[in-house]
N, C-alpha and C positions, 0 to 999 in steps of 0.2 A: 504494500500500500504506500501510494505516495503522498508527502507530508512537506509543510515549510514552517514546522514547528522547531527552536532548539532541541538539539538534545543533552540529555540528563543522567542521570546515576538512576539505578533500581530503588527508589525507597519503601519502606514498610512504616506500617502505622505510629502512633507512638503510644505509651503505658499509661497516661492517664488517661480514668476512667469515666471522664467527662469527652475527652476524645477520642474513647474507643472506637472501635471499627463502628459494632452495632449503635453507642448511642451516636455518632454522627449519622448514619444512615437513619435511625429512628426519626431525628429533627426534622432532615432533608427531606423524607417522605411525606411528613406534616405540616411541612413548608408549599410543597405543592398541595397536599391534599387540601391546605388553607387557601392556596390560590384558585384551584384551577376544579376543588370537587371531587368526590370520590372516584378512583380509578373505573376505565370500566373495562381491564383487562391488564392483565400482565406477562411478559415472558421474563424467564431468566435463560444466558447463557454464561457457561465456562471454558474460557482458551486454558490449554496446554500450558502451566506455570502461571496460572493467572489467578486471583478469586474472582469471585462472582461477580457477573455483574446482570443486574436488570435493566427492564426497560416497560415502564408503565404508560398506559396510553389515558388520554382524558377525552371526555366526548364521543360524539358532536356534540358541539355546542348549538344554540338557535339560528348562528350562522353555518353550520354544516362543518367547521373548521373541529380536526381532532389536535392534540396536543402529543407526542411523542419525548418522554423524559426519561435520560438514564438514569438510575440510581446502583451507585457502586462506585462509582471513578472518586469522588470526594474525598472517600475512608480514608487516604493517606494524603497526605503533602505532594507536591510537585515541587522540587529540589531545585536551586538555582545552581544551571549546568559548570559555574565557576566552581561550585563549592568541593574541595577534595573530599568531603565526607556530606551524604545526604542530613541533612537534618530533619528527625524524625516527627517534629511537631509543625515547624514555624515551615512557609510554603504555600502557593497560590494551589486553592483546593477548587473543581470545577463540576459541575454536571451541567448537558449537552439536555437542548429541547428542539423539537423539529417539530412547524404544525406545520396540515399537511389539510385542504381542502377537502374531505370525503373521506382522509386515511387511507392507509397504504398499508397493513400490519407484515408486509413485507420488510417494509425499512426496518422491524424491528434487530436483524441479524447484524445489518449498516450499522444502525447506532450504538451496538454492541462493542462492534471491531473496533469502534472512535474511540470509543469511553474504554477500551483498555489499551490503547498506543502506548500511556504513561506506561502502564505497568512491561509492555510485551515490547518497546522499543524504545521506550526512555525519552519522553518528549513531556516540554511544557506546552499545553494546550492553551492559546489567549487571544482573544480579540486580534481579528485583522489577519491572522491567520486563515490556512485551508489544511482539509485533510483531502483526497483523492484516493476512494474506494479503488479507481480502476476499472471498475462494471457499474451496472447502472444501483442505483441506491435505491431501488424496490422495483419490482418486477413491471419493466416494458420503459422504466423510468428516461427522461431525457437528458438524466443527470447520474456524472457520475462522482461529482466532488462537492462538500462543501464550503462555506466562508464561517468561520466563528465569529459571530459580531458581539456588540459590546453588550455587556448583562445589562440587569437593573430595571429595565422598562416593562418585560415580562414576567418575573418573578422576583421579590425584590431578597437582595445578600440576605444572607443568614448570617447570623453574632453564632462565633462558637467562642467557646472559654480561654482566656489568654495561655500561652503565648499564639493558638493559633490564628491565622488566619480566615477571614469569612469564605463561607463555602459559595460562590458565582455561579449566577444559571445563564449560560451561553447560548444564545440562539443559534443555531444553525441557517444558513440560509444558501438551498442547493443552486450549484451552478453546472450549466455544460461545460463540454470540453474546451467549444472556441470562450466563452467568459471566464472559465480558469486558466486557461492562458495568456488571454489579457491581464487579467488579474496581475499573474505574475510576473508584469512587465512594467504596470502602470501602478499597481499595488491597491489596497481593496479601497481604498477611500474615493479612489477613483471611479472602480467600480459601482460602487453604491450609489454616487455620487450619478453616473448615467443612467442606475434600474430607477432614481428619484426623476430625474429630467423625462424618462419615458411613461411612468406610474405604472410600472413594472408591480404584478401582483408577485409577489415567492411565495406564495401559499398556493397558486395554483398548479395541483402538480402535474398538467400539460401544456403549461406555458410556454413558449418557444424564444431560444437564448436572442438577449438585447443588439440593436443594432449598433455595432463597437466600430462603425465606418466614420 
């Protein structure tokens, strides 16, 4: 899978038991469930070397729009790639949300593979970044990468107990091949900057990529 995220050290959780594995994932699911509603479906997958990760879907909503949320990537810290030694508490913590007009519960396996890169290839995952599945990111999809854009507006930071860091819910926002190319030439502000100029939907998931002429 291709990526333009730093890379990082392997990290693992840390011992306090305010930032345990299970009670940050306990928060994070009641941070969405606060947001966005009771789930109304879940998958779990596990990579080779990796813990779990989920991926809970929300809706429709009255607009038709489903919400797609990993939970699992958070548990541990994302290590700044300078550091000789990960440090197991302090660290930008992430979970990845995709909506998706009508749903897709194919994308579930996609958002899977995103939300363990930290752990299976050592990457800090953060705004303005792309990941690139490589195949289409749910079945017949026109897309096969996406943009991490900036948190905050969809689900807002979660407070976990010092020294950590808030755990950010990153939108996703899929792109084709010829706009992830652009992208990485003109870099994503750019990007957004022309899906704003055209009133480009990303929730539509048969939209057809922007005109970058």
């Amino acid at each position: 899978m291709a990526h333009d995220f730093p890379l990082f050290g392997d990290p693992h959780g840390g011992s306090s038991p305010e930032l345990s594995r299970e009670a940050v994932l306990a928060a994070v699911e009641a941070r969405l469930i606060s947001t966005f509603g009771e789930p109304s479906g879940r998958a779990a997958v596990t990579f080779l070397g990796t813990d779990r990760i989920e991926v809970l879907r929300f809706g429709p909503d009255p607009e038709g729009l489903v919400r797609y949320a990993t939970l699992g990537m958070s548990a541990a810290p994302m290590a700044d790639p300078t550091a000789p030694v990960a440090d197991q508490l302090r660290g930008p913590r992430v979970e990845l949300v995709l909506t998706v007009r009508g749903g897709h519960d194919s994308v579930l396996r996609s958002l899977a593979t995103f939300a363990a890169t930290p752990q299976v290839e050592g990457l800090v995952v953060a705004p303005g970044g792309s990941l690139d599945l490589g195949a289409p990111l749910w079945d017949g999809a026109p897309f096969t990468s996406v943009l991490a854009a900036e948190p905050g507006g969809l689900v807002e930071d979660l407070e976990l107990a010092e020294p950590a860091e808030p755990v950010r819910f990153l939108p996703l926002l899929p792109m084709t091949p010829n706009e992830a190319g652009w992208k990485r030439v003109h870099g994503a502000a750019a990007l957004q900057e022309r899906w704003l100029e055209r009133g480009t939907d990303l929730r539509d998931p048969e939209r057809r990529g922007v005109r970058l002429d």
